[in-house]
Backbone as CSV, one residue per row, in Angstrom:
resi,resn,N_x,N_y,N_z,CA_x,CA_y,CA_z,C_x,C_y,C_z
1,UNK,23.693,-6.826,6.956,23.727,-6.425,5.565,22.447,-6.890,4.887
2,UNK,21.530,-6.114,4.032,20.570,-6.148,3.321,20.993,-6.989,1.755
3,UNK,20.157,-8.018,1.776,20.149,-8.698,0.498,18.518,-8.222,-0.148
4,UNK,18.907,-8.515,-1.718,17.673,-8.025,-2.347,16.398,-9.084,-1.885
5,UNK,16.948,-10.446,-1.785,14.987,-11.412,-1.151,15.149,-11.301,0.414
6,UNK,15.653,-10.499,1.128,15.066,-9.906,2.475,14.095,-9.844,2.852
7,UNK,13.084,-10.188,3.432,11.641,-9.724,3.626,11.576,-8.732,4.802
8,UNK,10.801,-7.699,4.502,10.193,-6.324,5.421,9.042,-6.831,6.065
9,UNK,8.796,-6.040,6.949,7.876,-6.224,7.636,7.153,-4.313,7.228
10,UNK,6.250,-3.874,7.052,5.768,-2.394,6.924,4.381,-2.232,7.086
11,UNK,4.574,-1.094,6.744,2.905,-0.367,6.363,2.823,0.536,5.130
12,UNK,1.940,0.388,4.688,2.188,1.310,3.076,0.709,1.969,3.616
13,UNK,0.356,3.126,3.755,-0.205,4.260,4.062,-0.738,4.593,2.616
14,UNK,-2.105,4.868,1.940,-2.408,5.900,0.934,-3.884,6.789,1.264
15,UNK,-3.820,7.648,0.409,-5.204,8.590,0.822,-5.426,8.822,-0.505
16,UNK,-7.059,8.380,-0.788,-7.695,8.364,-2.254,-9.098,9.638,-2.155
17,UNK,-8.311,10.342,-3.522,-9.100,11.108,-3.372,-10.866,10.816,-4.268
18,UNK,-11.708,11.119,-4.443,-12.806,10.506,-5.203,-12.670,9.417,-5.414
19,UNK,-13.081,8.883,-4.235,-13.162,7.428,-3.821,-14.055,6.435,-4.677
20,UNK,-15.142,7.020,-5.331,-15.569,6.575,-6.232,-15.629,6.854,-7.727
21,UNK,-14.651,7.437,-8.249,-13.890,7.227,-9.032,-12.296,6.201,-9.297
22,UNK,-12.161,6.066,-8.367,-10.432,5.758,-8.089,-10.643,4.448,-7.272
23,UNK,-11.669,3.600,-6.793,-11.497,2.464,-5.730,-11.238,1.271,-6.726
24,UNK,-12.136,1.347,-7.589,-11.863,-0.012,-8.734,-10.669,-0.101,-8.820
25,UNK,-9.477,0.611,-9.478,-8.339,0.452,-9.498,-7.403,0.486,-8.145
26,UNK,-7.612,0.774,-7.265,-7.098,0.515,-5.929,-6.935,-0.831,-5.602
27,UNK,-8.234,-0.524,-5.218,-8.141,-2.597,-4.973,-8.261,-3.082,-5.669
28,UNK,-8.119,-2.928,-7.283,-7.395,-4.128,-8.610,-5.867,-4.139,-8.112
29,UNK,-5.650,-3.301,-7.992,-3.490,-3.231,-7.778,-3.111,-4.038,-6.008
30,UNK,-4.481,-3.523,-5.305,-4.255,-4.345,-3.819,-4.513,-6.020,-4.524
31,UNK,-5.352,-5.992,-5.014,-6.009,-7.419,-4.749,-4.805,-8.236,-5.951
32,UNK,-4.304,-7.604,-6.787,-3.136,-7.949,-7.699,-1.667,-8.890,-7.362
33,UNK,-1.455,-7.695,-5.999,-0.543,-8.342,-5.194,-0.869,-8.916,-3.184
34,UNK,-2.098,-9.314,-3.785,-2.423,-10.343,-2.688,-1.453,-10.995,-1.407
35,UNK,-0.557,-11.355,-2.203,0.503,-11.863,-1.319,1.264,-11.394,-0.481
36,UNK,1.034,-10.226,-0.514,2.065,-9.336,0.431,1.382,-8.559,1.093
37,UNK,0.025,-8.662,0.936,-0.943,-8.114,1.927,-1.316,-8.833,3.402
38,UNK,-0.447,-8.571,4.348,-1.088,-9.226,5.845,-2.919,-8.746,6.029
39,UNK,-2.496,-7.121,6.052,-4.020,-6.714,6.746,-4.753,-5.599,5.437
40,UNK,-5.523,-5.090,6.420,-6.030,-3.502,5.310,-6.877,-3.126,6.212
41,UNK,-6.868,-1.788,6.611,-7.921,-1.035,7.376,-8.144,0.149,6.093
42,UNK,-9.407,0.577,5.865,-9.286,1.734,5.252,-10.249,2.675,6.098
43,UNK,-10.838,4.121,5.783,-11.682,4.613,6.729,-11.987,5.876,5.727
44,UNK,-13.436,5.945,5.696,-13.568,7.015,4.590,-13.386,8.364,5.878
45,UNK,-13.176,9.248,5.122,-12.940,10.490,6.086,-13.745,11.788,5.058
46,UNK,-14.698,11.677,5.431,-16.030,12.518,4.883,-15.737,14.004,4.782
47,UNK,-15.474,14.438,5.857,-15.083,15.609,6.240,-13.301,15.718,5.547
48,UNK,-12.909,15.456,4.825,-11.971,15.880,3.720,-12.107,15.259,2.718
49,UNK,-13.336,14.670,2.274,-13.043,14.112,1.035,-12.737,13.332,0.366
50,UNK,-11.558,12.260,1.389,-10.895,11.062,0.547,-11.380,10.018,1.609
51,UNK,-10.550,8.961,1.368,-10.620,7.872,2.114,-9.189,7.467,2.205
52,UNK,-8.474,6.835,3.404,-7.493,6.574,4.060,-7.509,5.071,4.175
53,UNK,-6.421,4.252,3.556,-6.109,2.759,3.531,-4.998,2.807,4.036
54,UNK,-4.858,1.903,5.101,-3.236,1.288,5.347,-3.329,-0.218,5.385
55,UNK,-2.242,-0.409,4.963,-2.093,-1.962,4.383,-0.333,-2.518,5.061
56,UNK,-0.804,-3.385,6.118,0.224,-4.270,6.537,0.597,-5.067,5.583
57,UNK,2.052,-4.849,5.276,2.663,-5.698,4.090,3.872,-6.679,4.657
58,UNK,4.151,-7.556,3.891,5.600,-8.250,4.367,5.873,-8.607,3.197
59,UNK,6.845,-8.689,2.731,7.366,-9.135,1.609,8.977,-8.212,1.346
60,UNK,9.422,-8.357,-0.155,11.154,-8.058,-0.623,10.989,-6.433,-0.800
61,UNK,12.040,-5.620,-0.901,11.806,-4.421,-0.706,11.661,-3.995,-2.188
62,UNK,11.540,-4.833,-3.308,11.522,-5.093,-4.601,9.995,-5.172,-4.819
63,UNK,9.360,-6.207,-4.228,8.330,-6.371,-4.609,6.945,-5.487,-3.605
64,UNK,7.524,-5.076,-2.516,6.867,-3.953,-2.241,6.633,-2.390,-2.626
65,UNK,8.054,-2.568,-3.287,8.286,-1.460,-4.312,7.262,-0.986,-5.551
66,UNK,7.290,-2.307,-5.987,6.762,-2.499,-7.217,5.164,-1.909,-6.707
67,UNK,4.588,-2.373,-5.915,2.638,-2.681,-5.188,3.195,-0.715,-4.933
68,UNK,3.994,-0.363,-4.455,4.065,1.267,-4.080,3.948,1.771,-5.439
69,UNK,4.553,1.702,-6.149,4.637,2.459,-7.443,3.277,2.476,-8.118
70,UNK,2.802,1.019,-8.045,1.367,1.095,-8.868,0.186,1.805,-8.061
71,UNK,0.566,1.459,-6.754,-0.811,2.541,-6.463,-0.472,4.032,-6.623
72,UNK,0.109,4.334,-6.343,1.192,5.395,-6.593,0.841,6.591,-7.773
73,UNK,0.779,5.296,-8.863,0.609,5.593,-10.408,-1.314,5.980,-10.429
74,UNK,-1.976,5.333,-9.856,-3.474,6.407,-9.955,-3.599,7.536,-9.837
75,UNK,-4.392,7.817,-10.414,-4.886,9.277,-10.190,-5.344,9.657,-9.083
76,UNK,-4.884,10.536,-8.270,-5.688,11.050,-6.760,-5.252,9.990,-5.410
77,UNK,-4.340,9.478,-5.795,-3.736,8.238,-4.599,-2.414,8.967,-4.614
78,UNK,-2.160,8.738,-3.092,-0.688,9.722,-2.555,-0.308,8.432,-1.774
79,UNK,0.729,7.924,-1.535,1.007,6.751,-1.318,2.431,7.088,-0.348
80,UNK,2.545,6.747,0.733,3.352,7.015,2.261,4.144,5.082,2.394
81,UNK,5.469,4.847,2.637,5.638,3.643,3.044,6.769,3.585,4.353
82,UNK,6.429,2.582,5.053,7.170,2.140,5.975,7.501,1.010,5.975
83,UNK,8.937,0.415,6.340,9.424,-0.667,5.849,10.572,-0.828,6.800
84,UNK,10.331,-2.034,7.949,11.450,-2.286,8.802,11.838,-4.012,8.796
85,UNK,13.406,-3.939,8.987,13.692,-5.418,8.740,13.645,-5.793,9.909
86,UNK,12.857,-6.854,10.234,12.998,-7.693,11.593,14.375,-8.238,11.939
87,UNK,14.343,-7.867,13.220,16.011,-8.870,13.742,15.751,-10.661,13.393
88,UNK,16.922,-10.734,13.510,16.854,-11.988,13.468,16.960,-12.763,15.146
């Protein structure tokens, strides 16, 4: 049974479009919630335009929620999540 301070283990997936328009606020909202950031790969992808971040997260499905919604909330950011509970 899932309690709300559970911690996930995931990946939160986004693709930014005008990357230099839109990065300042990206990584203000990444670097915001610091704490729930394990990793970050991003990779500009020239040949369409945007740039591609995935971000290893761990943390409550509350407070990963929250880091989804805000990137979420930019302009030109499409935001994908994965979120699995480790066995015990």
């Amino acid at each position: 049974m899932s309690t709300s301070q559970e911690k996930h283990v995931g990946v939160i997936a986004l693709t930014v479009e005008n990357r230099q328009e839109h990065a300042a606020a990206v990584n203000a909202v990444i670097s915001d919630f610091g704490e729930l950031v394990v990793g970050r790969m991003g990779v500009p992808y020239r040949e369409r335009g945007m740039s591609v971040i995935s971000l290893l997260v761990d943390g409550t499905a509350e407070a990963l929620d929250s880091l989804r919604a805000k990137l979420a909330a930019i302009p030109g950011v499409q935001v994908s999540t994965l979120l699995l509970t480790p066995k015990a």
